[in-house]
C-alpha positions as CSV (number, residue, x, y, z in Angstrom):
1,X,-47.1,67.7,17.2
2,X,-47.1,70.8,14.9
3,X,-48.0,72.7,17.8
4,X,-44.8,71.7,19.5
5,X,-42.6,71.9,16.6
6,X,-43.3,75.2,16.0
7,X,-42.9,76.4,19.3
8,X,-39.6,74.0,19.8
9,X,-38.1,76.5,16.4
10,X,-39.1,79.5,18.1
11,X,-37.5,79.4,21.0
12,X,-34.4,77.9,19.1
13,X,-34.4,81.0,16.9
14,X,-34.9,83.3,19.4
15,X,-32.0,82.2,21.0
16,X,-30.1,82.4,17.7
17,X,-31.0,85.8,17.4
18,X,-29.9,87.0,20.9
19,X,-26.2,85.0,21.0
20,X,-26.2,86.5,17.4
21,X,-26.3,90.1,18.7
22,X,-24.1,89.6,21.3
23,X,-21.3,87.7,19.3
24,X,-21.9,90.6,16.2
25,X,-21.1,93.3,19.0
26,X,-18.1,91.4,20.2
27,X,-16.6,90.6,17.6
28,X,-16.5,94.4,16.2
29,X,-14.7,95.2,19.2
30,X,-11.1,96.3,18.5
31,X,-11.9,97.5,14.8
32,X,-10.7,100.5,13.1
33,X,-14.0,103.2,13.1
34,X,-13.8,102.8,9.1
35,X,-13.6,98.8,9.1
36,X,-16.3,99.0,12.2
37,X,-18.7,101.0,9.7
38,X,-18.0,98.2,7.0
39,X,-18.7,95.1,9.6
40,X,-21.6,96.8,11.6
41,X,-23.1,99.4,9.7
42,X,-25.4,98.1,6.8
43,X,-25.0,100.0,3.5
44,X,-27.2,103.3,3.0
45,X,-28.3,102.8,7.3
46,X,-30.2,105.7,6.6
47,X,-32.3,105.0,3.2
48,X,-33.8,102.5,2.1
49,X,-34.4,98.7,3.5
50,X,-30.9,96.8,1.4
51,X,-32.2,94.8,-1.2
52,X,-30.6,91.1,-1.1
53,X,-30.4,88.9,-4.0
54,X,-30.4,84.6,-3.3
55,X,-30.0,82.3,-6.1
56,X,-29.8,78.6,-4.7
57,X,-29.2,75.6,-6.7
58,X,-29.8,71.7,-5.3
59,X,-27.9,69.3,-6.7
60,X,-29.7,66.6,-4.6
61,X,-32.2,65.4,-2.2
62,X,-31.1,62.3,-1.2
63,X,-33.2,61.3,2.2
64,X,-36.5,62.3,3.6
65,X,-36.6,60.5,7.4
66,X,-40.3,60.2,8.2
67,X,-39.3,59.2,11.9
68,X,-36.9,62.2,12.6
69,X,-38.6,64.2,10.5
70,X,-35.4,65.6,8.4
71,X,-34.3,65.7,5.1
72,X,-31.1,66.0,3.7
73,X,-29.9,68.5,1.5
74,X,-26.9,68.9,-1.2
75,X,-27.3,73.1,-2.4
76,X,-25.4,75.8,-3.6
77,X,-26.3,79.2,-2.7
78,X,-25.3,83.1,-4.4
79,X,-26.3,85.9,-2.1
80,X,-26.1,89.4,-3.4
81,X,-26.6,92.7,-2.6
82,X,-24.6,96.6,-3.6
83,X,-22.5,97.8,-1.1
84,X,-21.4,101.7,-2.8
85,X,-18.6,101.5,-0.1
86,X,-16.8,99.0,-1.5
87,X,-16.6,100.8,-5.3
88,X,-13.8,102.2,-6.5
89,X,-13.2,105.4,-8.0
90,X,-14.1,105.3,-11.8
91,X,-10.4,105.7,-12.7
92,X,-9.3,102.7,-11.1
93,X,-11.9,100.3,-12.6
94,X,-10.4,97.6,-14.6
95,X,-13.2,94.8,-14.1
96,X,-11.1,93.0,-11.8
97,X,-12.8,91.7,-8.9
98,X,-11.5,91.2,-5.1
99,X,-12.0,88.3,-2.8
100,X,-12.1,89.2,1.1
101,X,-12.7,87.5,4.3
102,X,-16.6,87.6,5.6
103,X,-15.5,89.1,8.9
104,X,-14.0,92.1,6.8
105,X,-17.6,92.9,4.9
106,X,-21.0,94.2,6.1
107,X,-23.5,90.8,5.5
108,X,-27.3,90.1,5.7
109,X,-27.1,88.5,9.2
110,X,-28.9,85.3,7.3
111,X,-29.2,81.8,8.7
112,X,-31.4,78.8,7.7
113,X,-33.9,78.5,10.7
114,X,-34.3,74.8,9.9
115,X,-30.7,74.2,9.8
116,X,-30.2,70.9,11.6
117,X,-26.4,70.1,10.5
118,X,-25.7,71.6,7.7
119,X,-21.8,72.2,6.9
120,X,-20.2,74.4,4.7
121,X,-18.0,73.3,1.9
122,X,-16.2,76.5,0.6
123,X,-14.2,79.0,2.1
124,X,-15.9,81.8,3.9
125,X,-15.2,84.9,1.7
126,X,-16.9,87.3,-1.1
127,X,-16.2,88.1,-4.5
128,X,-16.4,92.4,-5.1
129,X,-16.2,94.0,-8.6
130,X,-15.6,97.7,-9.1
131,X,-18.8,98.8,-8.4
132,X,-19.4,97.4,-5.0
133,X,-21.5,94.3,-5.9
134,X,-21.1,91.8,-3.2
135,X,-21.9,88.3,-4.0
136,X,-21.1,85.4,-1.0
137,X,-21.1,81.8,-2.7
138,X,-21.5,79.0,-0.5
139,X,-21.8,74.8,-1.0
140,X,-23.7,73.2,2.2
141,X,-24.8,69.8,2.5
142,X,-26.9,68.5,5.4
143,X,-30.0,68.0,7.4
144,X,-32.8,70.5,7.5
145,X,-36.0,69.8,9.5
146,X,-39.4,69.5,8.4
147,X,-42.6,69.7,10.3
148,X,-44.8,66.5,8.3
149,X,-48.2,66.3,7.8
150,X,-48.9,62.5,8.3
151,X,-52.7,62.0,8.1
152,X,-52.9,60.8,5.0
153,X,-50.0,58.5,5.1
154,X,-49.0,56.3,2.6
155,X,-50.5,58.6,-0.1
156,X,-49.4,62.1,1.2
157,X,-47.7,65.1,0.0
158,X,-45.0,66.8,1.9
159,X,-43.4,70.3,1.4
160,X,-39.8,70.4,2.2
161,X,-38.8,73.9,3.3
162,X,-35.4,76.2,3.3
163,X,-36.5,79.1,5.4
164,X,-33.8,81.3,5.0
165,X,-34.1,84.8,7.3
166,X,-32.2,87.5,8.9
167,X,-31.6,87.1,12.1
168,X,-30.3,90.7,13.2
169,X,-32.5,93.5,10.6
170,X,-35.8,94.1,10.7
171,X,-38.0,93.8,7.1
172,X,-37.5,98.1,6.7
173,X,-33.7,97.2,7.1
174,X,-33.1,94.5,4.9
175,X,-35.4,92.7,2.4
176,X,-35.2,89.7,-0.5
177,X,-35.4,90.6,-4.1
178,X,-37.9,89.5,-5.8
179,X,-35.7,88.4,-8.5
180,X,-34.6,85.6,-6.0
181,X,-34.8,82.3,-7.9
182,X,-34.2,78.5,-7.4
183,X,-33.3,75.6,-9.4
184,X,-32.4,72.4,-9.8
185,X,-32.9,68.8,-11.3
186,X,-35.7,67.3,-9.4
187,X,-35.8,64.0,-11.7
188,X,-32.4,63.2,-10.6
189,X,-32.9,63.6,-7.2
190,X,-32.0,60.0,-5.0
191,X,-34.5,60.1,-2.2
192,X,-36.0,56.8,-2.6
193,X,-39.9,56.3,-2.7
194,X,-40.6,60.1,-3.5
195,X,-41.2,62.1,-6.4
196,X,-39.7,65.7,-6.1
197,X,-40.3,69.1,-7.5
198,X,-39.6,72.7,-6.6
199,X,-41.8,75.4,-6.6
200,X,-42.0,79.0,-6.4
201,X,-40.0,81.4,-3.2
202,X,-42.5,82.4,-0.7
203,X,-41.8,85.5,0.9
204,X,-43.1,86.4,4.1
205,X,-42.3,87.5,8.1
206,X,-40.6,85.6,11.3
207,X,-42.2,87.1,14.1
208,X,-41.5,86.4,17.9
209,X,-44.3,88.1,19.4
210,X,-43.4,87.6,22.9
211,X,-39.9,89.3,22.5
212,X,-41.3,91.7,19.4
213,X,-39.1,90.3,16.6
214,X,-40.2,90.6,13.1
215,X,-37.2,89.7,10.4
216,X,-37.7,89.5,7.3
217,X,-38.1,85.7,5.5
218,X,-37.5,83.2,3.1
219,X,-39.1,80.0,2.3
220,X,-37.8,77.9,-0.9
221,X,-40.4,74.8,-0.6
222,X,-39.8,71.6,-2.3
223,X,-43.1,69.1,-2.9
224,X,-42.5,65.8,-2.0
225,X,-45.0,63.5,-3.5
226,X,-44.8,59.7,-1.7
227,X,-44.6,56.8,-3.8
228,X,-47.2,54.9,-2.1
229,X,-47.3,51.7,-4.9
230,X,-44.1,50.8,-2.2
231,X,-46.8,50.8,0.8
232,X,-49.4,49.3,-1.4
233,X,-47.1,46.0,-2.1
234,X,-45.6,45.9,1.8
235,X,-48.4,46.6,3.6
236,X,-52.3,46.9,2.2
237,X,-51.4,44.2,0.1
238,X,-50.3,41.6,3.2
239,X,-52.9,42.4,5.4
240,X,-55.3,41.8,3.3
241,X,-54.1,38.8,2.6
242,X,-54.2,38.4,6.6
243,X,-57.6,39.2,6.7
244,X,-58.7,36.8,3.9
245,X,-57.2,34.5,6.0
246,X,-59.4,35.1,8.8
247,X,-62.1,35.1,6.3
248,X,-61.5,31.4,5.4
249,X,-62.9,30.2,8.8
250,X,-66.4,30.8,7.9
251,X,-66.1,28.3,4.9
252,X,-65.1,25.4,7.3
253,X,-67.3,23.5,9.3
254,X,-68.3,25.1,13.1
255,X,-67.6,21.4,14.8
256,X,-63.7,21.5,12.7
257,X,-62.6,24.0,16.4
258,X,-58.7,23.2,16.3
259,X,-58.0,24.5,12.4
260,X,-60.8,27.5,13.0
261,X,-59.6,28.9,16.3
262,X,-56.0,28.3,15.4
263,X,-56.8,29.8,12.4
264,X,-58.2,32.7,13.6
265,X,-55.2,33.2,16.6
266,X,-52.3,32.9,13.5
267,X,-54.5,35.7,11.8
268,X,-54.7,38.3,14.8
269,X,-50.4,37.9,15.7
270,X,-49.1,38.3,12.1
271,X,-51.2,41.5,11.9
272,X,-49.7,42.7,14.8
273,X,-46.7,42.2,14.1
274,X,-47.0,43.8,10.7
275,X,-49.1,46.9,12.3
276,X,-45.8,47.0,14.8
277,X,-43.1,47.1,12.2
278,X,-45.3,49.6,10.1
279,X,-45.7,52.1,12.8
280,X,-41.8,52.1,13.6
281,X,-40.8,53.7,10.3
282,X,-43.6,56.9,11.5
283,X,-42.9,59.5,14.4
284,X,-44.9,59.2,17.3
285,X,-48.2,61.7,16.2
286,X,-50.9,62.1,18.3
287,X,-53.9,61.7,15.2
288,X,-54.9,58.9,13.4
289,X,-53.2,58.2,10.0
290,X,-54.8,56.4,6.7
291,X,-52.4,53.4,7.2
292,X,-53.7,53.9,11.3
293,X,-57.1,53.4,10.1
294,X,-56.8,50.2,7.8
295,X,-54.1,48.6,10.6
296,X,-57.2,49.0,13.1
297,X,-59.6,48.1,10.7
298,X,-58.2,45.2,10.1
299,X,-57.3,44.0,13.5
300,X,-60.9,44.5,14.9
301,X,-62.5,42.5,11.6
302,X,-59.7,39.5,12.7
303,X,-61.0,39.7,16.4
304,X,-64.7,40.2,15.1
305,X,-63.8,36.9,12.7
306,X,-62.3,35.2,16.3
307,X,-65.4,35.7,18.0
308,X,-67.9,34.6,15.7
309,X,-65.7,31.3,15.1
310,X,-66.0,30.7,18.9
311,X,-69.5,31.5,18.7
312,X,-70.2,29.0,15.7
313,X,-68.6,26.1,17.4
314,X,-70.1,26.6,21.2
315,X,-73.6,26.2,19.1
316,X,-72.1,23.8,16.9
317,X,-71.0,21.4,20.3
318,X,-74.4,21.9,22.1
319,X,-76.5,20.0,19.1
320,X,-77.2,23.4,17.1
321,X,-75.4,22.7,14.1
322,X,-78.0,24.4,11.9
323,X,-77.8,27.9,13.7
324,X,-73.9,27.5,13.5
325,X,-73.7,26.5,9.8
326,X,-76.6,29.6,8.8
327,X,-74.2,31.6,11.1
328,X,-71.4,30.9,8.6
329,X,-73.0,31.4,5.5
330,X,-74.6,35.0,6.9
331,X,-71.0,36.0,8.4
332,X,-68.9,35.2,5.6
333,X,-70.3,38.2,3.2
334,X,-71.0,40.7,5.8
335,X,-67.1,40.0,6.9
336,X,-66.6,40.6,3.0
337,X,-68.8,43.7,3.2
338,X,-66.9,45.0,6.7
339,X,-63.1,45.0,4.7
340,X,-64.3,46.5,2.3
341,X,-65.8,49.1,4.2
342,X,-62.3,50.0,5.9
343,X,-60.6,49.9,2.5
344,X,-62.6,52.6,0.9
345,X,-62.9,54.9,5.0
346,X,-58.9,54.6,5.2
347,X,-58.3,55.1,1.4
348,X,-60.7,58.5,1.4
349,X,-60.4,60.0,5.2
């Protein structure tokens, strides 16, 4: 699933990146030389790679979608960077600064590479003092995608990224400050059943080897700690009661085969059903998760519990009642033994 994800994002960047090139070339056409330099031609093309500056700032995460896979986003984002041909001669510095369009300015080429919908909420233009500082301020709100790690499910950790990367300069062109910082509230963040906190940038390189892109990258990373007391009360909790359930047919007598086989039948469809819903909240992974494993668990004791109840009262109907009734009192702790067995394999795989 990983697998797929990953190559699913590269071939929707890569596509990015080319469609970006083509629109950044034809939308310069019919510019002045000078305003074509300012649009096309990154500051200092010659020296070195232009240094860019991202402070971000989340005001919320409010959903995390295990099924789609998404979560959704409220930020504010400050990039940065110098751009000497926008400073004005020292006699005409007053500390005032000018706001211009986006399409008037050389920019960063950035986009978020997990961007699944998000929309901006501020107009499209930067902020220039006297000296050529550039800053572009931006709210978005929205969905960003997130490749989960499921196995151990209900008591995992996920990290949240914003991947954040040029799509058009190479890492000797353009590359992220150091001083590049995030913040934000994480206690007061609304997505139910998780407990949030950010940590530290991580800097690194998008590559598409088969097409040899490397651009510069980004990643802010949020930890998303699942709240699994939610899963422990809806789920372990009830099918373990099921199970018990099933357990009760040992402690009646093997010749009593209406109440033990219907029993037994009542036990294996409500865990089924349960298992069902469970599964419908999850996306469709191809390994085993922890809930996976005590679902199954539980379903094969409930059979296993079935079988010998069948077992107990054919011996108990063919004038074996003593075999059937030691087969009850053996069954009824090694059942005991069994669940707990799953319990501790699906709370430590």
């Amino acid at each position: 699933m990983l697998r797929k994800f990953s190559n699913y994002s590269m071939n929707r960047i890569g596509l990015l990146l080319g469609l970006a090139l083509f629109s950044t070339v034809s939308g310069a056409q019919g510019l002045a030389s000078t305003d074509l330099q300012l649009v096309g031609e990154r500051p200092n093309s010659s020296g070195p790679p232009t240094e860019v500056t991202l402070a971000i700032y989340l005001f919320d995460v409010d959903n995390i979608d295990d099924a789609s896979q998404q979560f959704s986003v409220d930020m504010f984002a400050a990039i940065s960077w110098h751009d000497p041909r926008w400073a004005l001669p020292e006699n005409e510095r007053a500390g005032q600064t000018r706001t211009v369009s986006m399409e008037q300015i050389w920019t960063p080429r950035g986009l978020i590479a997990n961007d699944r919908g998000l929309s901006n909420q501020l107009p499209r233009s930067a902020n220039i003092d006297d000296l050529g500082n550039v800053v572009l301020r931006q709210r978005l709100t929205g969905k960003l995608a997130v490749a989960m790690q499921l196995q151990k499910f209900p008591f995992d950790k996920q990290r949240l990224p914003i991947t954040i990367l040029s799509y058009q300069y190479s890492p000797d062109e353009v590359r992220f400050s150091v001083n590049t910082g995030v913040a934000g509230d994480a206690e007061s963040f609304t997505a139910a059943g998780w407990r949030l906190r950010i940590l530290e940038p991580e800097y690194g390189e998008f590559t598409v080897p088969a097409a040899g892109v490397v651009r510069p990258k980004l990643t802010y990373i949020i930890e998303a700690e699942r709240d699994s007391l939610y899963y422990m009360m809806t789920m372990f909790l009830p099918m373990s009661l099921i199970v018990l359930m099933s357990w009760s047919v040992f402690w009646l007598q093997p010749d009593i085969v209406p109440a033990r086989i219907g029993l037994s039948t009542a036990s294996i469809f409500s865990l089924l059903a349960l298992g069902f819903s469970i599964r419908l909240s999850l996306p469709a992974v191809s390994y085993m998760t922890r809930a996976d494993a005590f679902v199954i668990g539980c379903t094969l004791l409930v059979f296993v519990a079935l079988g010998t109840a069948v077992i107990g009262s054919r011996w108990a109907s063919s004038d074996r009642m003593e075999k059937a009734l030691r087969l009850n009192a053996v069954a009824r702790w090694v059942y005991l033994g069994l669940f707990g067995a799953v319990a501790a394999f699906s709370l430590t795989m």
